[in-house]
C-alpha positions as CSV (number, residue, x, y, z in Angstrom):
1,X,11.1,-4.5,8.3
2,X,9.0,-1.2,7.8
3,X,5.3,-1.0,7.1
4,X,3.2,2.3,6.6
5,X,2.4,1.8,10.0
6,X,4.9,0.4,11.8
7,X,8.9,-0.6,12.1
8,X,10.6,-3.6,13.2
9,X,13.6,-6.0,12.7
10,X,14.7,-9.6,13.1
11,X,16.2,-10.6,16.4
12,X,19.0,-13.0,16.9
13,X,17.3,-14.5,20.5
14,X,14.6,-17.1,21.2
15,X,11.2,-16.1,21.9
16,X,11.1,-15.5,25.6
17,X,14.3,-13.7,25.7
18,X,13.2,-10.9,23.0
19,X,10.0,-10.5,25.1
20,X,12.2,-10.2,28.3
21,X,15.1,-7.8,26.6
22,X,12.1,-5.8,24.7
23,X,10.5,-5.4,27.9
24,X,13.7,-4.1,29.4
25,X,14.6,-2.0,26.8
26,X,11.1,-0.4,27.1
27,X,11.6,-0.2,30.4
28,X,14.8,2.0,30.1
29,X,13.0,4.6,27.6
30,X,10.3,4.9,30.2
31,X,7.8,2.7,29.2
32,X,5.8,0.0,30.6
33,X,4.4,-2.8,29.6
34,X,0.3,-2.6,30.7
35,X,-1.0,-5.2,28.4
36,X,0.2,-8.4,27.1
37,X,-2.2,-10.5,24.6
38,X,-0.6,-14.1,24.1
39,X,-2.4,-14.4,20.8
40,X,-1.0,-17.9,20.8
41,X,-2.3,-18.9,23.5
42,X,-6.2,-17.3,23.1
43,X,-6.6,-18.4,19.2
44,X,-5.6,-22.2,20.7
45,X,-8.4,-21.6,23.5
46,X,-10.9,-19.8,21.3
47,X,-10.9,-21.2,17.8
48,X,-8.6,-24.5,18.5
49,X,-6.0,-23.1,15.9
50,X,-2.4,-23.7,16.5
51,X,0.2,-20.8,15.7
52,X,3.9,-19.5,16.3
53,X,4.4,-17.6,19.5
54,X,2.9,-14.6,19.0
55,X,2.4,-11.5,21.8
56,X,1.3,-8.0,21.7
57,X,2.6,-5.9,24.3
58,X,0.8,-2.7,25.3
59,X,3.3,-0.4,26.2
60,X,3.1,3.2,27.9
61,X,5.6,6.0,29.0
62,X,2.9,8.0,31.4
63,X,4.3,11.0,31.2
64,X,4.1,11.2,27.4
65,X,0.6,9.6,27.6
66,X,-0.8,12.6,29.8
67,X,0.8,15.5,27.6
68,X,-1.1,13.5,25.0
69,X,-4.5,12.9,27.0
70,X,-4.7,16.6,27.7
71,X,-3.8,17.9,24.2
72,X,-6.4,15.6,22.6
73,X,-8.8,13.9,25.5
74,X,-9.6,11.3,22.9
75,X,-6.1,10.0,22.1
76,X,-6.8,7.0,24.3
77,X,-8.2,5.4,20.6
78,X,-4.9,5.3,19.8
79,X,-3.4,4.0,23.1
80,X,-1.2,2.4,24.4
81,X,2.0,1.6,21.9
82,X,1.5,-1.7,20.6
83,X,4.9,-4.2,20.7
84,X,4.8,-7.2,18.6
85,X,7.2,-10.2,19.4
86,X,6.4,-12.6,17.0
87,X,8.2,-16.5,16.2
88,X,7.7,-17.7,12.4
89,X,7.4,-21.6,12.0
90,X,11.4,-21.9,11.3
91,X,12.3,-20.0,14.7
92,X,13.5,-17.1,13.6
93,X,12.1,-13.7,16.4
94,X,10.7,-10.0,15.0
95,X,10.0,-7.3,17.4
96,X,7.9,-4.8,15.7
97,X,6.7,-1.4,16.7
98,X,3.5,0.4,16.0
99,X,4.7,3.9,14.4
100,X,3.5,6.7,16.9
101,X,4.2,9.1,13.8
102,X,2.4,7.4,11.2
103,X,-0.8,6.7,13.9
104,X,-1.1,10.0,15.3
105,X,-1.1,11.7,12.1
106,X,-4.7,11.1,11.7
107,X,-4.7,13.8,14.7
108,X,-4.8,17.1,14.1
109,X,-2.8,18.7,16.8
110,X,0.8,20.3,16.6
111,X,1.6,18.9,20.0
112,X,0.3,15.9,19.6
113,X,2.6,15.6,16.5
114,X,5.5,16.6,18.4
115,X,4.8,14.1,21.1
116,X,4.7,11.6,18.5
117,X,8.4,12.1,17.2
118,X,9.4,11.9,20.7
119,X,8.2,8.9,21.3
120,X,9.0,7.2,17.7
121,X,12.7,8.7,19.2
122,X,12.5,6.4,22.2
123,X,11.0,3.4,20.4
124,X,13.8,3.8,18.2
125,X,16.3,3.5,20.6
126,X,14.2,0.2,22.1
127,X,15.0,-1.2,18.6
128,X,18.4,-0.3,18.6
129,X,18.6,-2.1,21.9
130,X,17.9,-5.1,20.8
């Protein structure tokens, strides 16, 4: 599953266990997870709709997000790495992945571009992971 701005696949796991094995995986490329938006949870409790599980996960590498900061001080738009885990109505789990590359194109910075394939790189090998 591929979209202009992002990449993905199908996992064979319930809910909970791709957000735990995601958030591991993340984990071993050197990211953390800083936000995590149960959009399940709020559309219930805002607008009384009901949903599939559905969470984004905010996830950083610091390192990678400083070499960024300082080559463009206004990267932080663009910031954190969004991580969807997502349930349709018949069960079955994606785990998709905002595409660094095809975001931070609309920069125009060398090393912010070479930042960006290293960390479509990692995310890569997160997907490969799971």
């Amino acid at each position: 599953m591929t979209t202009k701005y992002g990449f993905g696949k199908t996992v064979p796991m319930d809910f909970e266990r791709a957000i735990d094995t995601v958030t591991e995986a993340l984990k071993t490329e050197g990211f953390g997870v800083l936000t995590d938006i149960d959009v399940q949870a709020t559309l219930k409790k805002k607008l009384g709709e009901d949903m599939p599980p559905y969470r984004i996960l905010g996830a950083c590498n610091p390192p990678l997000a400083h070499q960024a900061l300082t080559a463009e001080p206004s990267i932080g738009l663009l910031l954190p790495c969004n991580v969807v885990v997502r349930q349709e109505d018949n069960g079955t789990v994606h785990v998709e992945f905002m595409d660094p590359q095809a975001v931070l194109e609309l920069v125009d910075n060398p090393a912010v571009h070479a930042l960006a394939l290293e960390v479509r790189e990692r995310l890569d090998r997160v997907l490969a992971a799971l």
